[in-house]
C-alpha positions as CSV (number, residue, x, y, z in Angstrom):
1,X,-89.0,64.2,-50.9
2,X,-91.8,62.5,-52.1
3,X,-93.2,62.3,-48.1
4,X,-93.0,65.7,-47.4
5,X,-94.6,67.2,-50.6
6,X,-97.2,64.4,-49.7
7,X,-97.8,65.3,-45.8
8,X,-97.5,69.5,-46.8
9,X,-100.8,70.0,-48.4
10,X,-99.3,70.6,-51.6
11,X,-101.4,67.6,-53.3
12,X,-104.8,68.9,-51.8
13,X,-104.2,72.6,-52.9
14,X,-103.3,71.8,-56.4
15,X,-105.8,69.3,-56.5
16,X,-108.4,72.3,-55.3
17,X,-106.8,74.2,-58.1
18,X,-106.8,72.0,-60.8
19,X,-110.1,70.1,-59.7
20,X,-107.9,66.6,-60.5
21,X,-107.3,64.6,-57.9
22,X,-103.1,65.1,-58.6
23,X,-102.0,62.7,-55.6
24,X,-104.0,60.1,-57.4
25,X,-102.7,60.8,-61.0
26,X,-99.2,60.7,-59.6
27,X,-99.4,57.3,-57.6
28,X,-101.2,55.6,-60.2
29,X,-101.0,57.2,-63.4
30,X,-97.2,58.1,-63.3
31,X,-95.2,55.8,-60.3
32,X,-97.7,52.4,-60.1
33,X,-97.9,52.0,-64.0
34,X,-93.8,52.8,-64.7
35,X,-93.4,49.9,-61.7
36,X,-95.8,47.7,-62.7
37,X,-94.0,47.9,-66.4
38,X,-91.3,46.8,-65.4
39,X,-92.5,43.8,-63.2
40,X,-94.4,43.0,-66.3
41,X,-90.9,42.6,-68.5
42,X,-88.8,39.5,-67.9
43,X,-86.8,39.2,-65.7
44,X,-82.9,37.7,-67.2
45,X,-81.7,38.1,-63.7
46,X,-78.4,40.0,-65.4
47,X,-76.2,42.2,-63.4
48,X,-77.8,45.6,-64.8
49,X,-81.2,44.8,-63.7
50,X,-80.5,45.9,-60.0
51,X,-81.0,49.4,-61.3
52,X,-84.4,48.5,-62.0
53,X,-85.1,46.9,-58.5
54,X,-83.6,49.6,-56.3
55,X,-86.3,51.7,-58.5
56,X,-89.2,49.9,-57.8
57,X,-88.0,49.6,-54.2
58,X,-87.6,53.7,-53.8
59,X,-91.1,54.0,-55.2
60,X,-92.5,51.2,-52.9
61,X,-91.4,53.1,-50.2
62,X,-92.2,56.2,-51.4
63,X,-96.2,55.2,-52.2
64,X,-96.6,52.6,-49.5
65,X,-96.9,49.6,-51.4
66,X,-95.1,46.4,-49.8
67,X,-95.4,44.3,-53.2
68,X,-92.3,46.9,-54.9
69,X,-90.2,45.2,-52.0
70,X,-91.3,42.0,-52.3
71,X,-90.4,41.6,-56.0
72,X,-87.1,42.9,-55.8
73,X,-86.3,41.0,-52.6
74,X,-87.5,37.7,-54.1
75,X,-85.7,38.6,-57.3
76,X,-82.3,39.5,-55.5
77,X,-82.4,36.2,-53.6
78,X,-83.2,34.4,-57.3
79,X,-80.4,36.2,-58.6
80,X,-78.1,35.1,-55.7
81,X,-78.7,31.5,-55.9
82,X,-79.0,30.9,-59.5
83,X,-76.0,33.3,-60.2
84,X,-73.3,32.4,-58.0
85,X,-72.3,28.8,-57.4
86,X,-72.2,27.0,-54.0
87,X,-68.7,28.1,-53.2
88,X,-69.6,31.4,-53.6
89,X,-68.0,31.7,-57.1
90,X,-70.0,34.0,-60.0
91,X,-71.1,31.5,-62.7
92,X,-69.5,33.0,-65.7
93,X,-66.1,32.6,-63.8
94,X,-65.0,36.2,-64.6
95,X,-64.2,37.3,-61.1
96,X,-65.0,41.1,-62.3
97,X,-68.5,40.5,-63.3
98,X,-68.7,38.8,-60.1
99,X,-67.9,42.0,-58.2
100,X,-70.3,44.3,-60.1
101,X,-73.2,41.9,-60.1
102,X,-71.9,41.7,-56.2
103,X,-71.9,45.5,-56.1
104,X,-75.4,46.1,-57.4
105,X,-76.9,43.5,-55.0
106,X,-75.2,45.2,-52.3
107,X,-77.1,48.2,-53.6
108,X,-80.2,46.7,-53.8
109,X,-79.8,45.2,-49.8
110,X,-79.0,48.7,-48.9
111,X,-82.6,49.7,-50.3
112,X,-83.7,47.5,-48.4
113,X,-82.0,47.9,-44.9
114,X,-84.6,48.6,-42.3
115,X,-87.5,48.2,-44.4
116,X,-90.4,46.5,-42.5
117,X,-93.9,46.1,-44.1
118,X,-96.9,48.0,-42.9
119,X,-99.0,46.7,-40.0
120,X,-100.5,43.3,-40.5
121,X,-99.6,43.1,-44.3
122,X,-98.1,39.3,-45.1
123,X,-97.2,38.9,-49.2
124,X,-100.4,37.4,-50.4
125,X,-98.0,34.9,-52.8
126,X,-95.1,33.9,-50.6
127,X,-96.5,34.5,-47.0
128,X,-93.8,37.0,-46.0
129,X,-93.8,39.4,-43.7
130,X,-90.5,41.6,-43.3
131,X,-89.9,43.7,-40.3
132,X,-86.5,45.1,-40.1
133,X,-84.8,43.9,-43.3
134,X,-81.0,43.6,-43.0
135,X,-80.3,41.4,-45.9
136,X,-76.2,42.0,-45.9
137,X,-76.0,40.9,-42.6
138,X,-79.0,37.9,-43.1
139,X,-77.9,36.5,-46.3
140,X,-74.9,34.2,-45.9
141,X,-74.8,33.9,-49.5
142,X,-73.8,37.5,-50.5
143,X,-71.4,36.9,-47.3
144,X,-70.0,33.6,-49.2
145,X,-69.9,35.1,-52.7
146,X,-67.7,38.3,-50.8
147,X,-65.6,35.7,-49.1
148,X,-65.4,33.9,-52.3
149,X,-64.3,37.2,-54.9
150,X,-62.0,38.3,-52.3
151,X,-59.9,35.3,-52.1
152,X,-58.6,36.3,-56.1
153,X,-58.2,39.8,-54.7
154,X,-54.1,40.3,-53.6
155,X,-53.3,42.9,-51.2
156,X,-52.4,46.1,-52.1
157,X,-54.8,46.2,-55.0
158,X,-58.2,47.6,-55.4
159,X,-59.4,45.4,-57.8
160,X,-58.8,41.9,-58.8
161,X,-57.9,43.1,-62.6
162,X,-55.2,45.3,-61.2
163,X,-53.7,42.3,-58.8
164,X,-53.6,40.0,-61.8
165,X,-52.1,42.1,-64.0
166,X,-49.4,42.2,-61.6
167,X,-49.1,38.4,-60.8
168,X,-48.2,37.9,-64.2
169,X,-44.4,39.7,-63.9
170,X,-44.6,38.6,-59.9
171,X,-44.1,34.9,-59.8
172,X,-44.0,35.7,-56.0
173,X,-47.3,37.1,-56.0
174,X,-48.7,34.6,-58.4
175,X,-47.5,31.8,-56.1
176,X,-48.9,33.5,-52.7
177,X,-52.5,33.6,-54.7
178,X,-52.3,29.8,-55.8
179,X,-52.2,29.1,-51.6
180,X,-54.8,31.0,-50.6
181,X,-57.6,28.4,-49.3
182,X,-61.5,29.5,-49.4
183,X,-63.1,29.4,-45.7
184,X,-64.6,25.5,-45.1
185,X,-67.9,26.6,-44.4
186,X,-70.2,26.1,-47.8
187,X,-74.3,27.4,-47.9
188,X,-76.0,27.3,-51.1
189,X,-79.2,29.0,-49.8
190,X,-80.0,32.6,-49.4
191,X,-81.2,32.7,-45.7
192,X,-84.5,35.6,-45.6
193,X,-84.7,37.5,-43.0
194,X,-87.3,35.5,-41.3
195,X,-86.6,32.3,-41.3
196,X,-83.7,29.7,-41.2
197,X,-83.1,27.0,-43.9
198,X,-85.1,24.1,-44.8
C-alpha cells in the first residue's frame, strides 16, 4: 500500500499543500525511528519477538532499506541455532513451544521469500548480499527442527498436545510413538542463502 501511495503523487501534493516535506516525515520521523527502536532494545531471542522482525522486515521493504532485512535475518538464524538443539529438538523440551517458536520463524522466512537486496548493496557488517531469499527451503535447520517436532506428532492429530493426551488411555499409541526413529542425517548450522557451511 505503502508503494502505490508513494509512486501516485500523493506525497508531492500534500507536501505542496502543507509546505512539509511529508514523504520525509513519514520514512524518518514515523517508520525509520519506530524500527530503529526496536533494533535498539535487546534482543532475548524468545518466541514472541518474530512479531517484531516480520515488522521491521514489512517496513524494510516498504522504505527500501536492506539493513530491516538483515537484522531480522541474522537474528532468525541466531534464534535457530541457539534455540533448537542439534537434533533439531527445541531447548526447553516442551514440544509445543517448539511448534510456535517454529511457527513464527516460518513467518518470519515467509517475509522474507523472494527478497533480494537492491543493486550492488553488500551488508556493510556481515558482507551479505541476498538475491532471491528462500530461507524455508535453504535452512536445513528449520527443515531438522520440523523433522524433529513432527516425530512426537501421532497421526490423526493436529497437534502434539492432542496426540499425547490420547497416548496416555492408548498403550497402543503410546508404544507406536516410543518406535518412531528421528532421520540419521544431523546439521547444527543454519545454511544462508548464499553460501554452504564452513
Amino acid at each position: 500500500a505503502f508503494e502505490r501511495i508513494r509512486e501516485s503523487g500523493a506525497f508531492e501534493k500534500l507536501s505542496g499543500e502543507k509546505g512539509v516535506d511529508v514523504l520525509n516525515r513519514i520514512e524518518v520521523d514515523l517508520v525509520r525511528n519506530a524500527c530503529d527502536q526496536v533494533l535498539a532494545n535487546r534482543d532475548d531471542l524468545t518466541n514472541m519477538r518474530t512479531t517484531a522482525w516480520r515488522g521491521l522486515i514489512a517496513a524494510g521493504k516498504a522504505i527500501h532499506e536492506p539493513l530491516y532485512i538483515h537484522e531480522p535475518f541474522s537474528r532468525l538464524n541466531r534464534f535457530v541455532n541457539e534455540k533448537f538443539f542439534y537434533d533439531g529438538m527445541w531447548h526447553e523440551g516442551a514440544p509445543d513451544y517448539g511448534w510456535q517458536s517454529l511457527g513464527g520463524l516460518e513467518q518470519v522466512a515467509r517475509s522474507l521469500e523472494g527478497y533480494s537486496d537492491p543493486i550492488g548493496y553488500r551488508n556493510p557488517t556481515t558482507g551479505l548480499r541476498f538475491d532471491r531469499l528462500n530461507v524455508l527451503k535453504d535452512s536445513r535447520s528449520i527443515q531438522l527442527a520440523k523433522r524433529a517436532l513432527n516425530l512426537l506428532r501421532l497421526d490423526g492429530f493436529q497437534s502434539i498436545r492432542s496426540g499425547l493426551q490420547a497416548v496416555c488411555h492408548d498403550i497402543t499409541a503410546l508404544l507406536a510413538l516410543a518406535r518412531r526413529q528421528p532421520e540419521a542425517k544431523p546439521c547444527c548450522y543454519f545454511e544462508s542463502a548464499l553460501g554452504k557451511p564452513p
